[in-house]
N, C-alpha and C positions, 0 to 999 in steps of 0.2 A: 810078378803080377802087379805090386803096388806101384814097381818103377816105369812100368807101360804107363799105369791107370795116370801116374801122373805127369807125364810125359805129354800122354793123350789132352790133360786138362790145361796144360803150357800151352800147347799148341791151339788148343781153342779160346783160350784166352789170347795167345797172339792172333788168331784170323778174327776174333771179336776186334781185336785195336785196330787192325788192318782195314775190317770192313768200314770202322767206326772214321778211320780216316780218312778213305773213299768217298763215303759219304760226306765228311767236311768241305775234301775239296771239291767234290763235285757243283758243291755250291760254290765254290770260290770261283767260276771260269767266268773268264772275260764278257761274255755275253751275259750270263747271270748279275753279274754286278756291275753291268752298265743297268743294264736291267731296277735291280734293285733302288740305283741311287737314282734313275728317270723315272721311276716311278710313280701314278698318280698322287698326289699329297704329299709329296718331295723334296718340294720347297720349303716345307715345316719339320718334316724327319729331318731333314739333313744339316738342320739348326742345331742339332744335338751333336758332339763334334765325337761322342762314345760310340753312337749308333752309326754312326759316316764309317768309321774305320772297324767297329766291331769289336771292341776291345770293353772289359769291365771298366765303371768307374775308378774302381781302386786298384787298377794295372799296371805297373811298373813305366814309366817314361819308355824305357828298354823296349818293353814288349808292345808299347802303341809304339814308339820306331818298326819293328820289324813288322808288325801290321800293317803301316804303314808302307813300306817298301814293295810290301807283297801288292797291296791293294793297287797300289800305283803302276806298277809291273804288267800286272793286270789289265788294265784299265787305259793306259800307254795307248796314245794314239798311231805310232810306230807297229804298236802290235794288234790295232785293230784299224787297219787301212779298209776294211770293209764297213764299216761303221767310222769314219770320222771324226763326224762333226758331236755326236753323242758321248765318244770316247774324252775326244776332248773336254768336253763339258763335265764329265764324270772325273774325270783325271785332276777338272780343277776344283771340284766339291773335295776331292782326297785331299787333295795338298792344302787346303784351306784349312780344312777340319786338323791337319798335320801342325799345321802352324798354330792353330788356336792355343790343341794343348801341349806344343813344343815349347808356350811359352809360359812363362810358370806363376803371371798377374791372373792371365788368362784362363789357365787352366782351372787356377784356385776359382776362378769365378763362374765355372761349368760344376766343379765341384760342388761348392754354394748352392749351386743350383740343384743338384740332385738330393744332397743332403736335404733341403727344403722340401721335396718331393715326398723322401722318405717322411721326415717328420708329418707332414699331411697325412699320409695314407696312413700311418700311425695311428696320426689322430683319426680320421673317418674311420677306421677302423673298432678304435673304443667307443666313439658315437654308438657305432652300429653294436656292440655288448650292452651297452646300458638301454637301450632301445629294446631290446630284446630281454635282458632283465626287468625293466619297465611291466613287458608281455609275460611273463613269469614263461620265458623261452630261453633262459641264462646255460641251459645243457646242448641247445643245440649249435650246432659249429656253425662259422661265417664260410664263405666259400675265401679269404683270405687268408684261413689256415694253410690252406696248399699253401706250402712254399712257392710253388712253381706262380702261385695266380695271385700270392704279394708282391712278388717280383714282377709281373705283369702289371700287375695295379701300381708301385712304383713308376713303371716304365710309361708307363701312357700319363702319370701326372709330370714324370719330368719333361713331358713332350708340350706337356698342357705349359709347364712354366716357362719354357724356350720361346712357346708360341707367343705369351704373352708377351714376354720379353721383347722379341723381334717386332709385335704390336704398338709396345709404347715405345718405339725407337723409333719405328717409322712416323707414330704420331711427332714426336718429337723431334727430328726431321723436318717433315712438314711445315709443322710452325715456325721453324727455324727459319727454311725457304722463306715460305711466308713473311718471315718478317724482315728478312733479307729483301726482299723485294719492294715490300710499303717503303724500308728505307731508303733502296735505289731511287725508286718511282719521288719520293720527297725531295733527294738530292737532284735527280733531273731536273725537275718543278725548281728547287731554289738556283739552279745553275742557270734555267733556263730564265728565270727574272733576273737574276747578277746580267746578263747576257744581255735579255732586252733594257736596262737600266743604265749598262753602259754603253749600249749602242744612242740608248736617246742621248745622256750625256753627248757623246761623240759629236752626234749630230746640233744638240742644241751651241753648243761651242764653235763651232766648224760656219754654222748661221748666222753666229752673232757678230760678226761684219757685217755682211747684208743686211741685218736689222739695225745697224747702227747708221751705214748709209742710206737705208729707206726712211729712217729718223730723221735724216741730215736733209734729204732732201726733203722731207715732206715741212719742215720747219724753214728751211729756207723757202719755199712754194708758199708756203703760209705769210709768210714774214714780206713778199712782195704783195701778195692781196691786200692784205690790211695797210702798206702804202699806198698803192695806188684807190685803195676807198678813200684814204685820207688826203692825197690829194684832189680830188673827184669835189669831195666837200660836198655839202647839203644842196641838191636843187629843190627848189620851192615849186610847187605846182602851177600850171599854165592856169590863169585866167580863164573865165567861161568868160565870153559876149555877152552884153545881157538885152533879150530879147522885148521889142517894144511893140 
């Protein structure tokens, strides 16, 4: 009887694993996590390179590989010719998020990231006791005690510090543009004077025969006038008649 009873309780334990694993992959199909990474606000989840691939912060290299592989697999524009152009798109948030933390400046720097997270929620966390102690309410619980909804409360501040992240980068970008550009725009302007400075040179140079023989002649033109005044000499005025 005991060897049935627990035979009976093996086998419900393995159709729990079974069902438990159905249900993982169910969420794993191709449509569902093209799905997930197009998803509205997407462009900010998918900053976070844990939440891309779906693997814990503190998960083995190993085991975001093989997430990886899966996820890609997946997601494979090959194996979603009915979806394309989304496949593809998704395929390249995998491989992106793949690379981040394949590489290990990089990864340390997601890390950082979440670690920071934690220690936040941490802290709002004791905010929120001494606040409540403050209220002589120091017995009742935070809803942070759920394990499940500190891990939550982590996860939506590490999203918050990704976001800012990709925030001051793009700001920083910008300026960068920016100032890339006043500089172009200054180097045009000074090429564009070098340019007309030596164009005049060019020209004033190129001229100055012509001004040397418009010199010549106007000094030789000159130099016979004042001859011929000088031989001309002074005439004295005609006489009036003088009337009687």
């Amino acid at each position: 009887m005991s060897s049935t009873s627990n035979k009976k309780e093996s086998f419900e334990e393995f159709y729990s694993e079974v069902k438990e694993i159905e249900k993982r992959d169910s969420v794993l199909t191709p449509k569902q996590q093209i799905e997930r990474l197009l998803r509205p606000g997407s462009t900010y989840f998918n900053l976070n390179p844990f939440e891309v691939l779906q693997v814990e912060p503190d998960a083995t290299l190993d085991e975001i590989k093989k997430k990886y592989r899966r996820l890609s697999i997946l997601v494979h524009p090959d194996k979603n010719m009915d979806d394309l152009e989304r496949a593809q798109h998704s395929f390249e948030i995998v491989n992106r998020a793949w690379k981040t933390l394949e590489n290990e400046d990089t990864r340390k720097k997601c890390l950082d990231i979440y670690q920071e997270a934690k220690e936040r929620t941490e802290h709002m966390i004791e905010q929120k006791r001494k606040k409540q102690r403050k209220e002589g309410r120091s017995d009742e619980p935070i809803p942070e005690d759920d394990p499940d909804k500190f891990k939550h409360a982590v996860y939506v501040m590490t999203m918050k510090l990704f976001a800012d992240m990709e925030r001051k980068r793009q700001h920083l970008e910008t300026r960068d543009m920016e100032e890339r550009k006043r500089k172009r725009e200054s180097e045009i302007e000074q090429e564009e004077q070098m340019s007309f400075e030596k164009e005049w040179a060019k020209n004033f140079e190129e001229s100055r025969q012509n001004r040397v023989d418009s010199w010549k002649t106007f000094q030789s033109s000159s130099g016979k006038e004042k001859k011929k005044k000088k031989i001309m000499g002074f005439k004295p005025p005609k006489p009036k008649p003088e009337s009687r």
